[in-house]
C-alpha positions, 0 to 999 in steps of 0.5 A: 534455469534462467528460462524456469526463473523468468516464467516463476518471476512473470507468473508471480507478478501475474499472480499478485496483479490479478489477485490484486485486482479481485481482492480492491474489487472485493475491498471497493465493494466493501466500502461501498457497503461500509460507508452508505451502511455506516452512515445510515446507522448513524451520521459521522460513523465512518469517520470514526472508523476511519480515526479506529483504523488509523490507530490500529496503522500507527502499532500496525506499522510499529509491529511491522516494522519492515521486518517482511523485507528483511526476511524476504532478502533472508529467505531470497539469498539462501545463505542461512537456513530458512528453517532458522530464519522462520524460528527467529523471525517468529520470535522477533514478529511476537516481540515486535507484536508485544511492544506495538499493543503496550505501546497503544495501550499507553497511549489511547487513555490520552486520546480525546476519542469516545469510549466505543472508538477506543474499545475498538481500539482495543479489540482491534489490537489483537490484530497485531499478533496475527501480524506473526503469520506474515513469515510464513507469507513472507517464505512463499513471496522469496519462492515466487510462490504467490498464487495461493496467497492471493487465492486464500487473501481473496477468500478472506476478503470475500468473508470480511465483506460477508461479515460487514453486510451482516453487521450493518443489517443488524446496525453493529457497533463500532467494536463489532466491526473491529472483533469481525475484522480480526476474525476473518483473517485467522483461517488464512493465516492459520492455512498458509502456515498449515503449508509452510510448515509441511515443507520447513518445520521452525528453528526456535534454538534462539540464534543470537547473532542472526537476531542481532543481524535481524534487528540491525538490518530492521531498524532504519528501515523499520523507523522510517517505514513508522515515522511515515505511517505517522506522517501519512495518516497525521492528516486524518488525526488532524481532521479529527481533532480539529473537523467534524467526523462528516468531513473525515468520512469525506476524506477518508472515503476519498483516499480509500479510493485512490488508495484502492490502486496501490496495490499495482505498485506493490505487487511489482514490488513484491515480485521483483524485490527478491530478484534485486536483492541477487543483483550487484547493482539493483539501480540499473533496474530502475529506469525501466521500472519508472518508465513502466509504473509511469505508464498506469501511473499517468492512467490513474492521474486522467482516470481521477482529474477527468472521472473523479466526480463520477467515481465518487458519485458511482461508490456513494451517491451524488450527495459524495460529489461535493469531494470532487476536489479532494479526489482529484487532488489524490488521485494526483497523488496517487499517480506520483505514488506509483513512481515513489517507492521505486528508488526507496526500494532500490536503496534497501536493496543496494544496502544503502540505508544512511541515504534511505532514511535522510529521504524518509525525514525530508519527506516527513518533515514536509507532510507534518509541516504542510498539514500542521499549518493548513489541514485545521484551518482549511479542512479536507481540500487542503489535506489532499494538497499536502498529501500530493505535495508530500508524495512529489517530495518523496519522488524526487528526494528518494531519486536524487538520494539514488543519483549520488549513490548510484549509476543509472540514467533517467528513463527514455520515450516517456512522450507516449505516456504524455500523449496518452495522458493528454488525448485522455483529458481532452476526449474527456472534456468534450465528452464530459456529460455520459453517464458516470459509468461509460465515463470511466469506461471511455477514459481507460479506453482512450489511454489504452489505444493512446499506449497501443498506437504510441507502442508504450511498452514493446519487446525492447522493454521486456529484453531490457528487464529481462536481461537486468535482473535474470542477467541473459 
């Protein structure tokens, strides 16, 4: 049995990483073509789709409101009926859903935005409700059954890009964009509910205590997970305000990039979440996640300080390498982003939610406070600065929080990660004029050989977190 829930669990995560993997490809190439496509139609265009996105993240955030998580320790633990949880958790999802788009509508007439962003806005919006079908995706994530969300996830990402080609031919509108991106999503969504409910058919008799503890369990981490998406994307307003829409396409060509790699934290997370949630401690977890997200984490720090000029001049051109600061700047955080979710994670899963939101405000008041006083006056470099510093915050007062909290002790043989990211940066900088490509190439090359002589990762590791979380 322990043996069936070890293989479930490594093939899960392999299946969020390597869908992860195809899906960033399909998303790079996306903006790829998004950026040089936009910007052709007209010049500051991909700004102002950045300043459209990030509004519809604001009521994203609010329609989420980390409900996913609340569900997924629901539908791990088995305790209440998951046809239950599904019905309710759908009413809650609509209602979530609801005050999300009221709440944008109210607030985009005092926006100092043109006409076309905010119909975009607008149309954009409709998005949220799909946001309902993530309990169906949320019910497959607690079975480890990842496989064929990320094949439908892969295929929609495919017609999104599709999609775009064809609108940048025909020189689209900002509000085509937005009606296209809602639309692409609805077949895959409709298809993994299709399967879920031919397995589980939805309790929707209202439950009044679940729903009670539903919104209980969802509001701290739910006001935190909305106060950081506004922190995060503060800079952007910022800029928008305050910069041309030149240099927030800049930036935000910048970010998509780095961000591009969020995607290997998250899907461990995904994975190994539902396993925390079974644990008594879930913080004897986190010295061996650390040390395991440190090792691509420093990959992508060398990757971005070492290649970030040749990224930039691979994705759009040499006329892009003027952002080479802000990339590097990013990719630092970045790095660190691959280390900070760990201990937040950790303190929901141990129920530890008082300690969880003092370090989500601590690290927020930081983000607001830096790009208040240096994003208008500086511009993009200085925005990428905050956005590390913000990150390095992060880190260090989600562990400190977990360390009074809890028992566990700082991750060991962390020096071949070092090593790695040492011997990277100075291969890198004797070799600096190859071509962009084999740059990039040589790069993650030298780290990889650097963690296979230095035995970065070895069987002690995989006992180690073995006998953690399936409890050998």
């Amino acid at each position: 049995m322990i043996s069936n829930a070890s293989r479930r669990a490594f093939t899960n995560t392999s299946a969020c990483v390597i869908g992860g993997v195809l899906q960033k490809g399909c998303g790079l190439w996306l903006l790829h073509i998004t950026v040089s496509g936009m910007e052709s139609i007209r010049p500051g265009m991909f700004g102002e789709w950045s300043v459209v996105l990030t509004l519809l993240g604001y009521a994203g955030a609010l329609a989420d409101f980390q409900f996913d998580l609340i569900l997924l320790t629901e539908f791990s633990k088995e305790i209440i009926p998951p046809s239950k949880v599904l019905g309710n958790g759908i009413f809650i999802k609509l209602l979530l859903a609801f005050v999300a788009c009221t709440g944008l509508m109210i607030f985009l007439p005092f926006t100092p935005y043109s006409f076309g962003m905010k119909i975009a806005v607008i149309f954009g919006s409709f998005s949220l409700f799909g946001g309902v079908f993530g309990v169906f995706r949320v019910y497959c994530q607690s079975k480890l059954e990842s496989l064929f969300i990320n094949v439908i996830q892969i295929l929609c990402a495919f017609l999104l890009l599709i999609g775009f080609a064809l609108l940048i031919a025909h020189h689209a509108t900002l509000i085509a964009f937005a009606m296209v991106q809602v639309l692409t999503t609805i077949p895959g969504d409709i298809y993994i509910a299709f399967r879920v409910l031919k397995s589980v058919s939805p309790d929707f008799t209202p439950n009044l205590f679940l729903l009670r503890s539903f919104l209980s369990q969802t509001l701290i981490p739910g006001l935190g997970s909305v106060i950081t998406i506004i922190a995060y994307r503060y800079d952007v307003i910022l800029l928008s305000i305050f910069r041309s829409s030149q240099e927030v396409g800049m930036y935000a060509a910048s970010f998509r990039l780095t961000e591009a790699l969020s995607f290997i934290p998250g899907a461990v997370i995904k994975s190994i979440y539902p396993l925390l949630c079974r644990i008594k401690d879930p913080s004897e977890a986190y010295p061996i996640l650390l040390r395991w997200m440190m090792i691509p984490g420093a990959a992508v720090l060398a990757l971005f300080l070492s290649c970030g000029d040749a990224i930039l001049s691979l994705m759009y051109g040499k006329e892009m390498m003027e952002a080479g600061e802000v990339i590097q700047w990013l990719g630092a955080a970045e790095c660190i982003m691959f280390l900070s979710p760990l201990p937040f994670f950790i303190l929901i899963a141990s129920g530890k939610r008082k300690e969880f939101i003092i370090s989500v405000c601590v690290f927020v008041f930081v983000n607001i406070l830096s790009n208040s006083f240096l994003t208008p006056k500086y511009g993009v470099v200085f925005a990428a600065i905050c956005t590390t510093l913000t990150e390095l915050t992060a880190f260090m007062i989600g562990s400190i929080m977990l360390l009074k909290s809890s028992k566990y002790r700082l991750p060991r043989r962390t020096s071949s990660i070092f090593i790695g990211c040492i011997a990277t940066l100075i291969v890198m900088k004797l070799l600096g004029g190859l071509h962009p490509l084999l740059r990039i190439v040589l790069c993650l090359g030298t780290y990889c050989i650097a963690q296979i002589l230095t035995r970065g990762v070895n069987r002690e590791d995989i006992r180690l977190l073995r006998m953690v979380l399936l409890r050998e």
